[in-house]
C-alpha angles and dihedrals in degrees: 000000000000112000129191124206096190111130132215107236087208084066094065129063109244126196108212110197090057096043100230147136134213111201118187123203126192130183115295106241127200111212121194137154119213090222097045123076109239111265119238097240122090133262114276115233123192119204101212095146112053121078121182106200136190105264098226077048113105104235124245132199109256128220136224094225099055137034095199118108126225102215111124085227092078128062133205118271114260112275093246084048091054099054089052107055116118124242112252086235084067096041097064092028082077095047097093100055090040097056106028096167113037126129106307088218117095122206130214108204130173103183137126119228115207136185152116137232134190121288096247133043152078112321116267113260110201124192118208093174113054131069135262096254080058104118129196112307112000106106111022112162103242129237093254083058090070119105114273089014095279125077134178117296099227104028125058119168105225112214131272119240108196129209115189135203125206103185094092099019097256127105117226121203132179133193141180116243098208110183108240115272096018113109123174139074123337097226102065122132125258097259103045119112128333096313141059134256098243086182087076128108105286101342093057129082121283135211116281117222124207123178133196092016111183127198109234123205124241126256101265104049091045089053092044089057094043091059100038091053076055096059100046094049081057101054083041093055089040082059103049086051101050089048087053100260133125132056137261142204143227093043094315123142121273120231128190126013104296117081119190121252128243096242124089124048122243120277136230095285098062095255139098111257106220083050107118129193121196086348095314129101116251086242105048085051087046094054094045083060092047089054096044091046093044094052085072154292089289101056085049095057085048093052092044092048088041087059107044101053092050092055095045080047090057098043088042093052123111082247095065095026104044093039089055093055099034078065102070111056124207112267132192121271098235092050091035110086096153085310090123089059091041086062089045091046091061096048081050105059085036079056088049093046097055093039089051094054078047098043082048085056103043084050085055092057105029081040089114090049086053095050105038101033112023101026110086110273091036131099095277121111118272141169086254099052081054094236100088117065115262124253106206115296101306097087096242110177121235095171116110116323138233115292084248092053090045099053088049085052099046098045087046081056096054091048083054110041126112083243090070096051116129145133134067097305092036091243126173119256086242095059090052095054086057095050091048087053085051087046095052083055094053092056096047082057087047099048078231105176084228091072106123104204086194107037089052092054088045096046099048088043090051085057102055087051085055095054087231097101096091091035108042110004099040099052091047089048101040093051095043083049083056097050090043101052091049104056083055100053087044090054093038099054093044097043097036143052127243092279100042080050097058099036088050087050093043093059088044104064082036089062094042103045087045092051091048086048097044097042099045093246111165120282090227084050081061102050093043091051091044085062103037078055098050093046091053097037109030113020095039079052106046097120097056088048098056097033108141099221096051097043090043082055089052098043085049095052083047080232090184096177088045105058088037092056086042087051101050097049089046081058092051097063082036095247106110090119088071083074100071090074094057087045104056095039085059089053096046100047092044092046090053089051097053097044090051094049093102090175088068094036092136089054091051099110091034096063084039091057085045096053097043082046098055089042086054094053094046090049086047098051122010097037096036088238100298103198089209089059089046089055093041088059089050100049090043091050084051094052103052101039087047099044106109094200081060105052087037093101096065095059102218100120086222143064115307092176089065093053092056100043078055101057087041093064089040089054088051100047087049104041101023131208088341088075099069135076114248081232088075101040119105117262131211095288090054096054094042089051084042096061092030076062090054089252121148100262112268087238088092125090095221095036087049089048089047090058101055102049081062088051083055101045083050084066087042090060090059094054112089093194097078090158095067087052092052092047084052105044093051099054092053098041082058092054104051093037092061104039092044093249101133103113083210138015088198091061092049099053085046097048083052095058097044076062095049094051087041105044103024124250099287092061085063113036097097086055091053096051081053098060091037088059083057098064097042083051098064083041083049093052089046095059101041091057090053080052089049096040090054102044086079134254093271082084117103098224097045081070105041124101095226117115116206119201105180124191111212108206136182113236094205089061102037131060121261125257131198117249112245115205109230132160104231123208114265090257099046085050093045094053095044088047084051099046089043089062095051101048089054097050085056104049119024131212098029133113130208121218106194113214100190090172079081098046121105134194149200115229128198118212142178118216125193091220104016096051108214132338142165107233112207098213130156113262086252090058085039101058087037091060095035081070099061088062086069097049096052084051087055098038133015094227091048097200118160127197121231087250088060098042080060108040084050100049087037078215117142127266093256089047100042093048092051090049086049092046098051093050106044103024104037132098084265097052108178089160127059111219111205119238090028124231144126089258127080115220134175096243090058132107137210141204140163117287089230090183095055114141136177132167088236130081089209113056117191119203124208123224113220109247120225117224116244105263126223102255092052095052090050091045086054088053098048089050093053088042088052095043091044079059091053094046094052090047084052088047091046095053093043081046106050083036089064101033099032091201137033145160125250092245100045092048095062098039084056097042084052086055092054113036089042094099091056102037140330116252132202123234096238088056089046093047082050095057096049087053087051081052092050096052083043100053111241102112133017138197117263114169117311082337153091119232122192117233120228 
């Protein structure tokens, strides 16, 4: 390396008054480190053994350890001098820049150079850099040449010119020590010229010795070998790693026989540093990557391109390669099955395991060529440094990739290359690869015991690292799931019903979407299969699906899971509203079937309510409250209950379905929450979405009442003929308002405003004047005791112990009853005449009809067993039982033949018998009937039951209730039939007032719309009524027209 032996004068102690230097010289050192690159400074050199005294001057040893002399002729530099001397590390680091072209040979000299001069005259110049033929003169170093750009005014140090001998391995060099400012030939005299003759005994130059002297190479040759001694450590230790030594770190397998020790911690560069690979420690390899790296971006290409042929030349090699298909042995076709590329499929991921620990070792050393040359902002190609292809406008580098990247890519390429080709079909081991994964999923379908859980997770996630999963695994396995799917679904809809069908293609898509999910398969793989799998099992097979008779079957058994399942995989190919055909024809045709079924004609509305329940149900859980199914259910219950051809066999000419609406509220509003089936109360859903509605919770009796008679109110919606509901309701409501029946007067007045808000105001005007009768009556009664109280005790009836309770109704308001003829006890007939003559004296102009088939008493009785009781009975029972206190009084035994029992109530025979029955041959039997039986006959006898007994003090008595019979329903429905004419002849003459003229067809169309809340007509009744008007007079013919009449 170029040396320069220039000193800087700062760096010596002068002594100004005597005009002389001191220069020390040291050995000259070459320092260099065999992981380091060599610097480009030269080589400091420190002179710590050569003295040049003044020659007058005694002489001192001199020490190593100081360059001070101790002569008394030199004093100390100044304190401010001192500070600022310069280290000698700073005085040959310069050398280099100062003296760019000086000799490219370096000597290491170890001499002492000894001599005197006179005591006055002009400062020694010697010159280290020239040759022995210099003169005075010629080649002085320059001030400027000086470090630092200034020297020492007085001293230069002239150059050195070295000859070397080889004969006795030193090398000998002499030099001229010509004084500053004298030229000319050396061997002038003494006494020539300014100057003095130093080649003179004891006051001339004198050879100069220097031993062990070593040629030293140039830079570049030196750096050349560095880096190629680099290079060679890193094909060693690639080596090492490929052929499974070294060691590495982080949990990373060991190869080779040095493991690293557990002392020291890891170093900057992420690795252990007692860590070796292929005999060299991790660091020193990792240093010799960062040289090579930091001398430029070409030297890192090279590096990177370096790298990664050595590594394809290793996975492409016959001992990767060979040893991979060696692996999978040929196996017969009939036991194959994919089982040959299952086999390859396992040495292969082995392969990948072990390449990826070596890849893991080869980041750690290459790790500085990944973060300062193929990371973005090194010295790798990108779109922003304008050599790699662009990638859109984010700057995305496509240049080389990381060393992790490279190795995936370069071990795919093996697995891909012509070179791995084998098999049958000459495949690449990389296709097969692809066909065994396939395989594995075929024996998951086929529940084959082959089927490797792990190997299949491994291997698919193996392939995404690749980068071949969306262009060679997804489309394989994509298209074998299609052909898959649909042989099932050909052998399942051919083999199985429509259940067996849906529950088969249920756990199917199950299965495949768990196995996308459990073996790391692609979300949009998952999504592809998913609809490959609806279109051959769901929408191929759309007709079986939808097929009426077998969704009818599975709506009959209320298969819940079933049609869930039937609905949700309808919504997956997007055709669930298809259902809704299939679902209406089944309610319509079971609606119509329960309607017709005139044998179960007082369950009608039960197995309605059960229907419409179980529908609900279905639309709330298995079809997520679908609103269109919801719709669907209304317009099919209005079908059916309105379908004429449906409700003809029963004959009525009106809605059946109304009447009996009507008696099943009745029933509920009687007999409570116990006359219905479980199958129809609320659950648990119904109560949570009641309070979430802000709806007292269903848990309660009165709050769960409340809510079916809006379920049946719902039913009551669909029905047109409104009128027949409202004959029947009120008959029923009289009924149970004026024998006590109702099971809640809250109910009823509830039930009556449902109506109202229903209806409108004028549907329920007559049931509110009954009710309203109701309260006057107990006003009525009131008053009429005060009468009687102050009328004095001398009357008959003020002492009697009969108390009279009367119920004054308006028979407008209120349905019409039939008179029974019936002989009442004295008492009874005294307080009634009584009652009679006040009322009329109160209100005049009315008349009372007494209907005592509706009256009702309490009885008190003595029992010989049973002690007293008060016997609720009908005034029928009552009357009947009175009558047993007179014969007792006749005859100890008080028995009484049918014949007397009539001639004394005066009753029919129909109302007597059923007294009788209910009395004697009823669950509360107070009367003994002789001979006994269920059945009343004329020949029979009765007495009291003396030994009666019963837990209550209060005994109620049914009466037996006579069925309706069919003439009294057909009366009601002609009734209702007559009054719906008088009610369109009323609509027809509001109608033509208003209009003047209309049209036939125009005036129907508008009657329909308007009789259409209380009853559906006909044209042809409507057609009849506007020729009773005609003949009336109230409209007349004009034209084509009709013309109202003032």
């Amino acid at each position: 390396m170029p040396s320069n032996s220039t000193a800087n004068p700062s760096e010596f102690p002068r002594d100004n008054d005597n005009n002389n230097n001191i220069i020390n010289t040291g050995h000259i050192h070459h320092q260099h480190t065999p992981s380091s690159p060599p610097h480009a400074t030269p080589t400091k050199r420190r002179f710590d053994d050569l003295n040049l005294n003044d020659r007058s001057a005694p002489q001192q040893p001199t020490s190593p350890s100081s360059s001070s002399n101790t002569n008394t002729a030199y004093s100390a530099p100044p304190p401010e001098e001192a500070n600022n001397k310069r280290s000698r590390s700073e005085l040959f680091a310069a050398s280099s820049a100062t003296h760019p072209t000086t000799a490219a040979t370096t000597t290491t000299m170890s001499a002492k150079l000894k001599g005197k001069r006179p005591a006055s005259g002009p400062p020694e110049i010697i010159d280290l850099t020239q040759g022995s033929n210099n003169s005075a003169g010629n080649s002085p170093v320059p001030a400027s040449s000086s470090h630092h750009g200034g020297g020492h005014p007085h001293v230069r140090g002239p150059p050195i010119s070295s000859s070397s001998s080889h004969n006795t391995g030193h090398r000998t060099s002499t030099a001229p020590l010509n004084p500053k400012g004298h030229g000319g030939n050396l061997n002038k005299t003494p006494g020539a010229g300014r100057g003095t003759n130093y080649l003179q005994t004891h006051i001339g130059a004198r050879r100069l010795v220097v031993k062990n002297l070593r040629p030293v190479a140039t830079q570049t040759q030196t750096e050349e070998a560095h880096y190629a001694r680099i290079r060679g450590d890193l094909d060693a230790a690639l080596k090492a790693v490929f052929g499974g030594q070294g060691a590495g770190a982080g949990g990373a397998p060991a190869f080779g026989g040095h493991s690293p020790s557990p002392g020291p911690g890891l170093s900057r560069s992420g690795m252990s540093s007692n860590t070796t690979t292929g005999g060299q420690p991790m660091e020193k390899l990792y240093r010799g990557v960062e040289d090579i790296c930091r001398r430029g971006k070409k030297e890192s290409a090279e590096l990177y391109e370096w790298l990664k042929d050595r590594c394809k030349a290793w996975l492409n090699s016959d001992e990767v390669l060979k040893s991979l298909l060696a692996a999978s042995p040929s196996i017969a076709a009939d036991r194959g099955g994919g089982e040959e590329d299952v086999i390859l499929l396992k040495a292969v991921l082995a392969a990948w395991k072990r390449w990826i620990a070596q890849l893991l070792v080869i980041r750690w050393i290459f790790s500085y060529l990944d973060r300062s040359y193929l990371l973005p902002g090194g010295g790798g190609t990108t779109a922003a440094d304008g050599k790699g292809k662009s990638s859109g406008a984010t700057g995305k580098r496509e240049g080389p990739t990381s060393v992790n990247d490279m190795g995936i890519s370069a071990f795919r390429g093996a697995m891909y290359s012509s070179r791995s080709r084998n098999g049958a079909n000459m495949q690449t081991i990389g296709a097969r690869v692809v066909n065994a994964v396939c395989v594995l999923v075929m024996f998951d379908r086929l529940d084959d015991n082959r089927f490797d859980s792990q190997l299949l997770r491994e291997s698919v996630a193996m392939l995404r690292l690749w980068g071949v999963y969306g262009k060679e695994l997804e489309p394989k396995f994509i298209n074998e799931s299609r052909e898959y799917v649909t042989r099932f679904a050909e052998e399942r809809s051919e083999s199985c019903g429509l259940k067996e069908y849906i529950d088969a293609c249920e756990r199917l898509l199950n299965r495949e979407s768990e196995r996308c999910d459990v073996y790391n398969f692609d979300s949009t793989t998952k999504r592809q299969l998913k609809d490959d799998a609806y279109q051959s099992l769901i929408f191929n097979y759309a007709e079986k699906l939808l097929d009426s008779g077998s969704v009818a079957k599975l709506l009959d058994a209320n298969d819940l899971d079933s049609m869930k399942a039937l609905y949700e995989l309808l919504r997956l190919s997007g055709i669930q509203k298809r259902l809704k055909g299939p679902w209406e024809q089944y309610i319509r045709k079971t609606g119509a079937a329960i309607v017709s079924d005139t044998a179960r004609g007082d369950e009608m509305i039960i197995r309605m309510l059960q229907l419409r329940r179980a529908l609900d149900v279905m639309i709330r859980d298995a079809f997520c409250r679908d609103e269109d199914f919801t719709y669907g259910l209304r317009d099919a219950f209005g079908f059916f209950m309105n379908d004429k051809s449906v409700s003809s066999s029963w004959n009525t000419g009106t809605s059946k379905v109304g009447e009996m609406i009507a008696k099943h509220i009745d029933m509920l509003l009687r007999g409570g929450l116990k006359t219905l089936p479980k199958a129809l109360l609320s659950d648990v859903k119904d109560r949570q979405d009641a309070e979430r509605s802000g709806i007292a919770s269903t848990a309660d009796e009165d709050a769960e009442l409340d809510r079916q008679l809006d379920h049946s109110l719902e039913l009551f919606r669909f029905i047109q003929g409104k009128d027949i509901f409202e004959a029947f309701y009120k008959k029923d409501l009289a009924r149970r308002l004026l024998m006590g029946r109702s099971a809640s007067r809250d109910a009823e007045r509830n039930m009556l405003a449902k109506l109202k808000n229903e209806c409108g105001s004028s549907f329920t005007h007559n049931l509110e004047i009954m009710f309203k009768d109701q309260e006057l009556a107990k006003d009525e009664i009131a008053s009429y005791k005060t009468w009687l109280a102050g009328r004095g005790e001398d009357s008959l009836v003020a002492k009697s112990d009969l108390d009279l309770s009367v119920n004054v109704l308006s028979a407008a308001a209120w349905p019409t009853y039939p008179d029974v003829r019936v002989l009442l006890p004295q008492n009874v007939l005294d307080h009634i005449t009584t009652f009679d003559t006040y009322y009329k004296s109160k209100h005049t102009g009315r008349r009372l009809t007494w209907k005592h088939n509706l009256a009702h008493c309490v009885v008190k009785a003595r029992f010989d067993r049973g002690g007293p009781k008060e016997l609720l009975v009908s005034a029928f029972q009552a009357i009947v039982l009175v009558l047993f206190n007179e014969a007792e009084e006749k005859s100890s035994e008080g028995i009484l033949s049918y014949d007397q029992l009539a001639s004394a109530t005066g009753m029919p025979d129909a109302e007597l018998q059923r007294t009788l029955q209910s009395l004697a041959c009823g669950k509360t039997r107070v009367l003994n009937k002789h001979p006994k039986g269920r059945e009343v006959n004329k020949t029979d006898t009765f007495s009291v039951n003396r030994s009666f007994t019963d837990p209550k003090f209060r005994v109620k008595i049914n009466q037996i209730q006579l069925k309706e019979t069919k003439e009294e329903n057909k009366e009601t429905h002609e009734r209702v039939a007559q009054d719906r004419q008088f009610e369109t002849q009323a609509a027809i003459v509001r109608i033509m007032k208003s209009r003047k003229s209309m049209a036939h067809a125009q005036l129907v169309a508008e009657v329909i719309n308007q009789t259409k809340q209380r009853g559906a007509v006909d044209a042809v009744d409507i057609k009849a009524n506007i020729e009773k008007l005609i003949e009336k007079d109230y409209i007349e013919r004009e034209g084509g027209n009709y013309v109202y009449l003032a």
